[in-house]
C-alpha positions as a Markdown table, in Angstrom:
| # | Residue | x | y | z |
|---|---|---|---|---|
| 1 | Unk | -38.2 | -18.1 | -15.5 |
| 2 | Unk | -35.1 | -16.5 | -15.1 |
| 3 | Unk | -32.5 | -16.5 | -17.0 |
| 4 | Unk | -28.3 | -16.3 | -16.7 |
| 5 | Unk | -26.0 | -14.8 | -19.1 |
| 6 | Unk | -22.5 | -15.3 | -18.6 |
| 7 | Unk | -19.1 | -13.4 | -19.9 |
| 8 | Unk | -15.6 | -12.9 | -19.4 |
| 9 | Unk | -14.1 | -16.1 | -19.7 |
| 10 | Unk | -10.8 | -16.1 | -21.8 |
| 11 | Unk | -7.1 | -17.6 | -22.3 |
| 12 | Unk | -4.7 | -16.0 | -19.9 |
| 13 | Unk | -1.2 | -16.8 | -18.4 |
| 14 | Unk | -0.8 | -18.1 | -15.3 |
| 15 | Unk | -0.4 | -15.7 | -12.6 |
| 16 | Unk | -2.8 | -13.3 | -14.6 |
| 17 | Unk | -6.6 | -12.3 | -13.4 |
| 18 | Unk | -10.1 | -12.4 | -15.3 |
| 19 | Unk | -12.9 | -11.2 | -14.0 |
| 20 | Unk | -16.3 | -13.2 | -15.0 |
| 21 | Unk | -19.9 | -11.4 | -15.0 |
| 22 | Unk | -23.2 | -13.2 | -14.9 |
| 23 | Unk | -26.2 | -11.1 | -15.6 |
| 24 | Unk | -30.3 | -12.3 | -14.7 |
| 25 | Unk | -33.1 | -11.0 | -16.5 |
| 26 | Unk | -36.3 | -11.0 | -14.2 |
| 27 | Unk | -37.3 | -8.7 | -11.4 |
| 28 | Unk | -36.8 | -10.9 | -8.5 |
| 29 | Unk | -32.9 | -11.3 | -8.7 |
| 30 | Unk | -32.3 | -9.8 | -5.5 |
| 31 | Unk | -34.1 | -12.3 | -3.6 |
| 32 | Unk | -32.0 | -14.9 | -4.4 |
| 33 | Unk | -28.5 | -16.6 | -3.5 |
| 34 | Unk | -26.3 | -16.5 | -6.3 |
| 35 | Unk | -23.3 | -18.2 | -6.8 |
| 36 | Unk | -20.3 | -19.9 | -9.4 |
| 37 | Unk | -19.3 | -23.4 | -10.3 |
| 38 | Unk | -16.9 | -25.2 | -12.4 |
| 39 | Unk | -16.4 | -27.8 | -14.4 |
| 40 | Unk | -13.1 | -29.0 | -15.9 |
| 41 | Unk | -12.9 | -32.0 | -18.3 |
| 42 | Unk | -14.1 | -35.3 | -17.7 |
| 43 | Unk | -14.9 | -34.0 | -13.4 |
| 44 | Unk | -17.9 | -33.1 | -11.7 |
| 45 | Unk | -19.6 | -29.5 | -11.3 |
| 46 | Unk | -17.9 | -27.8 | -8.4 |
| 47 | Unk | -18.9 | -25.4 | -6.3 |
| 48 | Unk | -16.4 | -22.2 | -6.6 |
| 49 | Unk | -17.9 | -19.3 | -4.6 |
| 50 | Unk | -21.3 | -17.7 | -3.3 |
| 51 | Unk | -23.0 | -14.7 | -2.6 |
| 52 | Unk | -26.1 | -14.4 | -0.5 |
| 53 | Unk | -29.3 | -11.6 | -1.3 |
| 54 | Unk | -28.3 | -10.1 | 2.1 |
| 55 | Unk | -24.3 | -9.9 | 0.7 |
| 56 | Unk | -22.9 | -12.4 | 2.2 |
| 57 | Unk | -20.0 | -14.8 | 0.8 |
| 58 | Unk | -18.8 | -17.9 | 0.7 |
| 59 | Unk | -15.7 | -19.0 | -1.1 |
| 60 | Unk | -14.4 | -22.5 | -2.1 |
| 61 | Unk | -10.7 | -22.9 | 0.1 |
| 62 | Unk | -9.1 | -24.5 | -3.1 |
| 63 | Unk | -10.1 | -20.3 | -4.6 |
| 64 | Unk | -10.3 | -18.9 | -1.5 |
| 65 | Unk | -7.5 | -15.2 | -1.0 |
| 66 | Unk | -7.6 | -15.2 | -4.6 |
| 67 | Unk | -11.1 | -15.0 | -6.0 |
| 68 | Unk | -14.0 | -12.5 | -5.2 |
| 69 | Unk | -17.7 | -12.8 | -5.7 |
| 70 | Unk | -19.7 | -9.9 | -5.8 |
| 71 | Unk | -23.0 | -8.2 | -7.2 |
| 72 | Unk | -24.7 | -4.9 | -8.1 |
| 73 | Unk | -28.6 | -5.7 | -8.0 |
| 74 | Unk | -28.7 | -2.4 | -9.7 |
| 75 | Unk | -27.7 | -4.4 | -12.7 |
| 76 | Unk | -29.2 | -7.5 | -11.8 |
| 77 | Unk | -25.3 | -8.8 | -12.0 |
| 78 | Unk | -23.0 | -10.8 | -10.4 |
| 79 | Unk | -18.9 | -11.2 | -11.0 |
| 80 | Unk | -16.0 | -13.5 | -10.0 |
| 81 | Unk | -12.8 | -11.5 | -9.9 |
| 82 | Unk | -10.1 | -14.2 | -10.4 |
| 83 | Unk | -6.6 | -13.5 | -9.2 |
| 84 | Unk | -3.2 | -15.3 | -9.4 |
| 85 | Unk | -5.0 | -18.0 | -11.7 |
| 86 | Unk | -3.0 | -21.2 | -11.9 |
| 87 | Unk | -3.7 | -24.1 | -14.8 |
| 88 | Unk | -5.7 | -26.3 | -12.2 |
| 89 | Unk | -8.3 | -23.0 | -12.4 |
| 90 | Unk | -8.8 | -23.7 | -16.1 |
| 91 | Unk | -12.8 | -25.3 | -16.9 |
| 92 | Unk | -15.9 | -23.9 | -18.0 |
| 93 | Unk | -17.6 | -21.8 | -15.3 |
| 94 | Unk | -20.8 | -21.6 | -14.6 |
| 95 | Unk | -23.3 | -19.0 | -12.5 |
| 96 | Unk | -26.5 | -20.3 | -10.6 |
| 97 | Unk | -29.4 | -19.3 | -9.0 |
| 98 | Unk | -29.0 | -21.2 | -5.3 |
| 99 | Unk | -32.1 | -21.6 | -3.8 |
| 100 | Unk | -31.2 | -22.6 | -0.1 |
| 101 | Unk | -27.4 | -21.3 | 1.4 |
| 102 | Unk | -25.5 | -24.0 | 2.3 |
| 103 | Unk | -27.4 | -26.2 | -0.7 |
| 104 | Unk | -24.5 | -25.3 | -3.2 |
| 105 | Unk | -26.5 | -26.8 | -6.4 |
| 106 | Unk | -28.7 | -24.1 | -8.5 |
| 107 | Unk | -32.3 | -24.3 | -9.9 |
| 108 | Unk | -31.5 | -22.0 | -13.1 |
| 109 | Unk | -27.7 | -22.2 | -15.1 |
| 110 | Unk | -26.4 | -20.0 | -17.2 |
| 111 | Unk | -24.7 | -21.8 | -20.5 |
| 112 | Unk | -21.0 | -21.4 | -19.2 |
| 113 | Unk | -17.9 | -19.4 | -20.6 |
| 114 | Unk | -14.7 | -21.2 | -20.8 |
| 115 | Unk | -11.4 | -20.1 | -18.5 |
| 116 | Unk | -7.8 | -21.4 | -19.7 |
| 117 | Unk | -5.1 | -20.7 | -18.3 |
| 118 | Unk | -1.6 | -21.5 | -19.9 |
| 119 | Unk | 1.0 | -22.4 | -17.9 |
């Protein structure tokens, strides 16, 4: 069973970045799709941005030209770089283990780390 550890989440100004790591215990994390959602008050899980075992990305348009996914399976890690946030970014975000691309739901969560963003 793997597990999700996330970090970085915060209280910054609008206009200001944060950059988000999610790390997997388990030797098999770089067979899988990984990816980030969100969740703001009293709304839905959405999906923010991907990244597949073979590196390649996905990115919500509502986030896309200002946040990044990425990984290093030398860590078993994953980030979201998060640019020119704006107070619509602000929830709890979320990494996941995404089992089939395209599929933007996750069989294994981490337990979330809160992003704020004054305006």
């Amino acid at each position: 069973q793997v597990q999700l550890v996330e970090s970085g989440g915060g209280l910054v100004q609008a206009g200001g970045s944060l950059r988000l790591a999610c790390v997997a215990s388990g030797r098999t994390f770089n067979s899988f799709h990984m990816a980030w959602f969100r969740q703001a008050p009293g709304k839905e899980r959405d999906f923010v941005a991907a990244i597949g075992w073979d590196g390649r990305t996905l990115t919500a348009d509502s986030v896309k030209d200002r946040f990044t996914i990425s990984r290093d399976s030398a860590k078993n890690a994953v980030y979201l770089q998060m640019d020119s946030l704006k107070s619509e970014d602000t929830a709890v975000y979320y990494c996941g283990r995404v089992v089939f691309w395209g599929r933007w739901t996750a069989d294994a969560w981490g337990q979330g780390t809160q992003v704020t963003v004054s305006s």
